[in-house]
DOSETOR-119331 format. One record per residue: residue in three letters; z, x, y of N, C-alpha, C, CB in turn. Coordinates in steps of 0.02 Angstrom, whole numbers, padded with zeros to 5 digits, always signed. Atoms other than C-alpha are relative to their C-alpha. Last residue first. Glycine has a CB too. Layout:
# residues N
ALAZXYZXYZXYZXY...
# end
This chain:
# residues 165
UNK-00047-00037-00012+00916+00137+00581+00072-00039+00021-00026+00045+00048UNK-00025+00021-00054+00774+00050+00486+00081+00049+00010+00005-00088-00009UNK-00060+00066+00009+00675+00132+00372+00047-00001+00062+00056+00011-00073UNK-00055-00017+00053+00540+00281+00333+00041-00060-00001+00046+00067+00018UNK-00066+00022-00026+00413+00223+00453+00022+00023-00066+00016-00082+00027UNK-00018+00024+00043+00242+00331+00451+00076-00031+00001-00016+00042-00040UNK-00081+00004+00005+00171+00369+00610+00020-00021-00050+00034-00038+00044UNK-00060+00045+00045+00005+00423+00607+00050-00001+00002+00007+00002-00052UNK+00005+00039-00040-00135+00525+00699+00058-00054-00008-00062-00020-00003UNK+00029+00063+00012-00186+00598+00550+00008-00033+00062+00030-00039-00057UNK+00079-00018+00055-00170+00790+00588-00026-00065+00010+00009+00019-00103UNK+00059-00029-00047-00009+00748+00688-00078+00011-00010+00017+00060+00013UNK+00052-00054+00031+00095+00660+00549-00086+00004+00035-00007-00024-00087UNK+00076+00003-00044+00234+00560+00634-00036+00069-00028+00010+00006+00102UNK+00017-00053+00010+00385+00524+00518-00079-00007+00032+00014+00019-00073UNK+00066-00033+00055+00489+00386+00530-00019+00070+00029-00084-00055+00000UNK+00010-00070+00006+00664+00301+00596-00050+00013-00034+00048+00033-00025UNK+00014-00015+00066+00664+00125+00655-00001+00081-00006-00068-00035-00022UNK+00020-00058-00017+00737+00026+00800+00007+00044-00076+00045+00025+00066UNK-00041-00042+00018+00709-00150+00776-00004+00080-00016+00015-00028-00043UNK-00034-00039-00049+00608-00262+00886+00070+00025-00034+00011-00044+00068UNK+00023-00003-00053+00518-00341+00738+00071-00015+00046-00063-00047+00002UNK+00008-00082-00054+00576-00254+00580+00000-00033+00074-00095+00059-00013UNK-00045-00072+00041+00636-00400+00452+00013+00053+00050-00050+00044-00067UNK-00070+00006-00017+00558-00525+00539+00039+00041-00007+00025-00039-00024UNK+00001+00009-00081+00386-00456+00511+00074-00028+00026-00064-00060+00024UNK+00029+00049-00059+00399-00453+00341+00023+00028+00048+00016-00075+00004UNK-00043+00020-00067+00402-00325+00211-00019-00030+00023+00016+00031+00046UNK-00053-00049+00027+00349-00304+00007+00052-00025+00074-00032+00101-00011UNK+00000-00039-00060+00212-00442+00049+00078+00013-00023-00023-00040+00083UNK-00045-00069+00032+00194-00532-00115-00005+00048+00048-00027+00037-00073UNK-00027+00003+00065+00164-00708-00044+00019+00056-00026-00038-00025-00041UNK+00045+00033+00043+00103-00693+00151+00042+00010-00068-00080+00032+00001UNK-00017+00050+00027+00212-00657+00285-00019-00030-00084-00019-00035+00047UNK+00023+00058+00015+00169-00486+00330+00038-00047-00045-00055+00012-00023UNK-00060+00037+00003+00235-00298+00375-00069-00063-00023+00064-00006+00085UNK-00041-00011+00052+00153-00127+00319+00026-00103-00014+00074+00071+00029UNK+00003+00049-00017-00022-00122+00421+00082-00023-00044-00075-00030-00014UNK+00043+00040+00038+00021+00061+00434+00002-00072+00008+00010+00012-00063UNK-00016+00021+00052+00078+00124+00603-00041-00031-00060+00035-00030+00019UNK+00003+00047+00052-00019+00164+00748+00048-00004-00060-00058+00007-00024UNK+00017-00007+00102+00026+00292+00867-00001-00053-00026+00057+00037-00055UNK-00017+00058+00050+00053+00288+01061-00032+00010-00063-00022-00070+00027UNK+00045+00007+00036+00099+00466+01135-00009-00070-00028+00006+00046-00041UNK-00017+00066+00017+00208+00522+01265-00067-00007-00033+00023-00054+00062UNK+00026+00033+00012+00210+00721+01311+00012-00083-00042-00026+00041-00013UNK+00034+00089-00060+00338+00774+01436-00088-00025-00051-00042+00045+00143UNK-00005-00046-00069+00449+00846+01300-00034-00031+00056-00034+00073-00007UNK-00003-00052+00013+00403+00725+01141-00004+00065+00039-00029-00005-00033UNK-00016-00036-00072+00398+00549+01176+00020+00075-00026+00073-00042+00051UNK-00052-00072+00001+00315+00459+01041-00004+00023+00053-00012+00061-00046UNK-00007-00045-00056+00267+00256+01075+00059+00062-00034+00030-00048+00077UNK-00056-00027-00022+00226+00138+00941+00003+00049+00036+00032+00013-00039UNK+00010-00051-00049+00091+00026+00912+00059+00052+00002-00010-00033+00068UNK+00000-00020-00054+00129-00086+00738-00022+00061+00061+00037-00008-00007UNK-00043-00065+00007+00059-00136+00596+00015+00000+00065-00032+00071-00029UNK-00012-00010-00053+00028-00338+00546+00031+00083-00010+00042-00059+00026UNK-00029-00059-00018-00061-00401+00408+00029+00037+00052-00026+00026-00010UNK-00068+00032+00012-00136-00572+00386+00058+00043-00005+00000-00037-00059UNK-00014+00062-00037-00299-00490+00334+00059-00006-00001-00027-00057-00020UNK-00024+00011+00046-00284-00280+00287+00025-00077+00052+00047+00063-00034UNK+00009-00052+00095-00417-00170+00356+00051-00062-00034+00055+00122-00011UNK+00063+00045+00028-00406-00290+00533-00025+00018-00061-00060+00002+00042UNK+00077-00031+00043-00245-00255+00564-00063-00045-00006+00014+00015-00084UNK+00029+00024+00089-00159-00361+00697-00038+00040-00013-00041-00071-00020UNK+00076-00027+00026-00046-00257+00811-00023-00043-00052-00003+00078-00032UNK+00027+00023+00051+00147-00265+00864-00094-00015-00007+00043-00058-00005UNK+00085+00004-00029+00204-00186+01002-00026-00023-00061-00044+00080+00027UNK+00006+00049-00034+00405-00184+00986-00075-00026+00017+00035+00014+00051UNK+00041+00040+00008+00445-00069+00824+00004-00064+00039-00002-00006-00059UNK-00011+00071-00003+00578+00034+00916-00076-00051-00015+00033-00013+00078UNK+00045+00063-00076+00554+00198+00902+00034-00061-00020-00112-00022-00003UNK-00028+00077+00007+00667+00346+00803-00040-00029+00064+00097-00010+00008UNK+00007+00055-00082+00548+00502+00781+00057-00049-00029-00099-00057+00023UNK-00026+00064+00012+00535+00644+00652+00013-00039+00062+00060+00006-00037UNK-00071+00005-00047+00411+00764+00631+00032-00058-00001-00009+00010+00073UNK-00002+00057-00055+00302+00794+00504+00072-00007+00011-00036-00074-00022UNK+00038-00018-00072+00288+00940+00387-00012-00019+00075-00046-00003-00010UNK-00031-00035+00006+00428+00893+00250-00035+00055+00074+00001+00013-00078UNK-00059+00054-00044+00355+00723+00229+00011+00071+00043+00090-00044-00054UNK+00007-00048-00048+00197+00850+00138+00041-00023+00041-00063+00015+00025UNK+00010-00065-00016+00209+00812-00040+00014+00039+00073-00062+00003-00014UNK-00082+00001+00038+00306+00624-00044-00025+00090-00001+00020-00062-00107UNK-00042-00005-00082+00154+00587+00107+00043+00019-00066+00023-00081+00076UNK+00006-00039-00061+00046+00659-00013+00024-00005+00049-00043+00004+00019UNK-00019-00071+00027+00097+00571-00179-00028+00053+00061-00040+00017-00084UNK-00083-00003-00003+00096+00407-00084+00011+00072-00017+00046-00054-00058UNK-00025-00002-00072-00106+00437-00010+00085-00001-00042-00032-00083+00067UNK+00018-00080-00038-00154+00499-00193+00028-00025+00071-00104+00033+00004UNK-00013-00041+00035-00083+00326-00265+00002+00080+00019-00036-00017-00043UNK-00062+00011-00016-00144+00207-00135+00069+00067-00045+00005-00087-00025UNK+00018-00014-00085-00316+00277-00179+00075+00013+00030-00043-00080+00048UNK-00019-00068-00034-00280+00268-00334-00007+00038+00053-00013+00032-00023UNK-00032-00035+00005-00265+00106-00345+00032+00062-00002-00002-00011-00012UNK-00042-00002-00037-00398+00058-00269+00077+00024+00011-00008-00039+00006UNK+00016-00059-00026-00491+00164-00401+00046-00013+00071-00086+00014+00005UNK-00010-00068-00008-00417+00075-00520-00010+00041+00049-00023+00023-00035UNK-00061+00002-00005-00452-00097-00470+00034+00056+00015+00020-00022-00046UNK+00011+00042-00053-00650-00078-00467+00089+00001+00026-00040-00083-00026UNK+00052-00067-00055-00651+00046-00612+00035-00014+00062-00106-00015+00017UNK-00025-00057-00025-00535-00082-00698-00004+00065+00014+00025+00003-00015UNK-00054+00017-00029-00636-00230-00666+00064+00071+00001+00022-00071-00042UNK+00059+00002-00051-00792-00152-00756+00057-00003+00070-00064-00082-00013UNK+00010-00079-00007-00675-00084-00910-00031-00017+00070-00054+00049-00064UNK-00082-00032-00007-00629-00276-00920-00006+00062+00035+00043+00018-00076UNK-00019+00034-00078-00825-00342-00880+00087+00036+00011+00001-00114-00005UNK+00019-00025-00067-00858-00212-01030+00000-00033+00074-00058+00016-00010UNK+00011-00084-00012-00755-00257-01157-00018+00025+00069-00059+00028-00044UNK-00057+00012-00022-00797-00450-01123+00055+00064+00007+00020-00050-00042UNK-00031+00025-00056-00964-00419-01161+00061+00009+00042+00003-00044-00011UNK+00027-00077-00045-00940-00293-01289+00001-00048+00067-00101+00049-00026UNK-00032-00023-00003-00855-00473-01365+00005+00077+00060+00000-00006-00058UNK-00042+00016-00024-00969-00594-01333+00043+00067-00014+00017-00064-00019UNK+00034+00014-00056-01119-00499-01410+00044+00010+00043-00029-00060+00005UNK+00009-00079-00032-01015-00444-01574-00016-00019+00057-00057+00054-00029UNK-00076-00006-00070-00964-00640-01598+00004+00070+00018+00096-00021-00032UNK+00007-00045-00002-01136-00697-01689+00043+00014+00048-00052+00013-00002UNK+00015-00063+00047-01112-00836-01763-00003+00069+00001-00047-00003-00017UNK+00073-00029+00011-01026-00914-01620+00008+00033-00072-00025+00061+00063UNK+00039+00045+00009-00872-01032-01602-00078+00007+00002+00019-00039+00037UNK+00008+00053+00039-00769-00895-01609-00037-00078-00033+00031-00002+00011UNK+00005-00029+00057-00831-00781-01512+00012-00043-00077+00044+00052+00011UNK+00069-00008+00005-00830-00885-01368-00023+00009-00062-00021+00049+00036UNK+00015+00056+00025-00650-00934-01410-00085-00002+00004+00040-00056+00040UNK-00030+00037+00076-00610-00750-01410-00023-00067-00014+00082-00009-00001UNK+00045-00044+00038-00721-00698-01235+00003-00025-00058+00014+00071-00002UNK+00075+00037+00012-00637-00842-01142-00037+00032-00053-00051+00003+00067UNK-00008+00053+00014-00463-00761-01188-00053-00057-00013+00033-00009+00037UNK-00006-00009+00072-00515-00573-01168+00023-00069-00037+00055+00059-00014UNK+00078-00043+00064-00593-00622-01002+00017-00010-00081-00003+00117+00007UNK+00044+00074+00025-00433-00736-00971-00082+00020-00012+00004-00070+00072UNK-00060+00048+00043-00299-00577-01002-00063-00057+00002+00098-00027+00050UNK+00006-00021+00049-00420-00443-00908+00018-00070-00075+00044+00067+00012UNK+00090+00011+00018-00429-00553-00753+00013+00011-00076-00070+00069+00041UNK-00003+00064+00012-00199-00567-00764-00099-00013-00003+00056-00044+00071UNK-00021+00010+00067-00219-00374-00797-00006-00082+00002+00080+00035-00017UNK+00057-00026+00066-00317-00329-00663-00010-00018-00059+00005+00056-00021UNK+00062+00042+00018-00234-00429-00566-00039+00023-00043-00041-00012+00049UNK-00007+00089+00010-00067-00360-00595-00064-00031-00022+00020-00044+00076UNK+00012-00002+00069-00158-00182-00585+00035-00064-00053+00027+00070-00018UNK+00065-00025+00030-00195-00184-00431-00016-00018-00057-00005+00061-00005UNK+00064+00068-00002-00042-00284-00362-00062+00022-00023-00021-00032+00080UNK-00031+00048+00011+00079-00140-00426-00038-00064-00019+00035-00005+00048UNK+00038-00012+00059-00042-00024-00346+00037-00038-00038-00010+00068-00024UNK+00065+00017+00025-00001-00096-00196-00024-00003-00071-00037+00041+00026UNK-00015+00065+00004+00199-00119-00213-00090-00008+00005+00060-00035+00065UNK-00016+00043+00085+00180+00062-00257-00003-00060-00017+00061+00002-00025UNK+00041-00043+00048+00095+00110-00066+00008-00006-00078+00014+00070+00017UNK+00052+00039-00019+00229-00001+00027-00067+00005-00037-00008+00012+00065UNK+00004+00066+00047+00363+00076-00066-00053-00052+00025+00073-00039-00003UNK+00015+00020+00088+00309+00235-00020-00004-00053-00016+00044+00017-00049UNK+00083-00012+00003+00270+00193+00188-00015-00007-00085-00028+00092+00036UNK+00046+00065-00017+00435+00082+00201-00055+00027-00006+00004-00038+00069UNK+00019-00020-00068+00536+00248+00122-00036-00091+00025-00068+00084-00002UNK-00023+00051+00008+00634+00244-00049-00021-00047+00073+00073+00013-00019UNK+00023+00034+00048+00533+00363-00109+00020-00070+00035+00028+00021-00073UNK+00050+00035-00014+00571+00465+00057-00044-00057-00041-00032+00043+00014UNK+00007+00040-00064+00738+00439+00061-00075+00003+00002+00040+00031+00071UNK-00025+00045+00013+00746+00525-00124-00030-00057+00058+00069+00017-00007UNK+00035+00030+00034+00640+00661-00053+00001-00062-00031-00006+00029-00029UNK-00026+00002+00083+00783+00671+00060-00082-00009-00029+00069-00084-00026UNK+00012+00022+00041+00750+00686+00265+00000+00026-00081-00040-00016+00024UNK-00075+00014+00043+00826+00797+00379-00040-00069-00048+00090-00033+00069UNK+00009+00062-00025+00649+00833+00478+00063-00026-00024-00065-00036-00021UNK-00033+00045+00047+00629+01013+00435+00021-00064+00038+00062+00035-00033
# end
């Protein structure tokens, strides 16, 4: 047992990092969907024949949220499995000081971090969690060189941060 809350873990830097995706999934999905079904209508309208345009515009939507969706659930099955299995992984406090550019996620930064665990020492990755950019949930200011509490899940290789201490 790791003393962590299910609560604490919703409220975690890995969950909310993982909701604040799908979040953006389905934003866009919806702001595409919105000027498809907008071009589609005046199309339609200024045709005789406005069935065409329409299935069209139907199906680029449904097309987009395959494409969206599935990222989404991606992000979706990974949160509902760290909020399933938190309860297996161990717990660490590090100090996010090694910082890392992703290359899965531009303009993204995860960190290295070092577990010490009897005489073994380990460095672990983190997700790409932090960044500057416009709807980035965390920045890099926020965490860098602050000592954090998470959850290291052996199987994966992973450190997941729960939140600052």
């Amino acid at each position: 047992m790791n003393g962590f809350s299910e609560e604490e873990i919703k409220q975690s830097v890995e969950y909310q990092w993982r909701m604040q995706h799908i979040k953006t999934y389905f934003s866009l999905w919806g702001i595409l969907s919105g000027v498809i079904v907008v071009v589609m209508f005046f199309v339609a309208v200024t045709r005789v024949n406005w069935v065409r345009p329409l299935v069209d515009g139907v199906a680029a939507v449904l097309i987009y949220l395959l494409i969206f969706g599935s990222f989404a659930l991606h992000d979706a099955v990974k949160a509902r499995k760290f909020l399933k299995n938190y309860k297996n992984y161990k717990r660490y406090d590090v100090v996010l000081d090694s910082p890392v550019t992703s290359y899965m996620y531009k303009g993204a930064i995860k960190y290295s971090v070092r577990i010490e665990d009897k005489e073994i020492c380990r460095c672990v990755d983190t997700n790409a969690y932090f960044s500057d950019m416009m709807f980035s949930k965390f920045t890099l200011h926020e965490y860098n060189n602050k000592k954090v509490s998470g959850l290291y899940d052996e199987y994966q290789d992973k450190f997941y941060i729960v939140g600052k201490i």
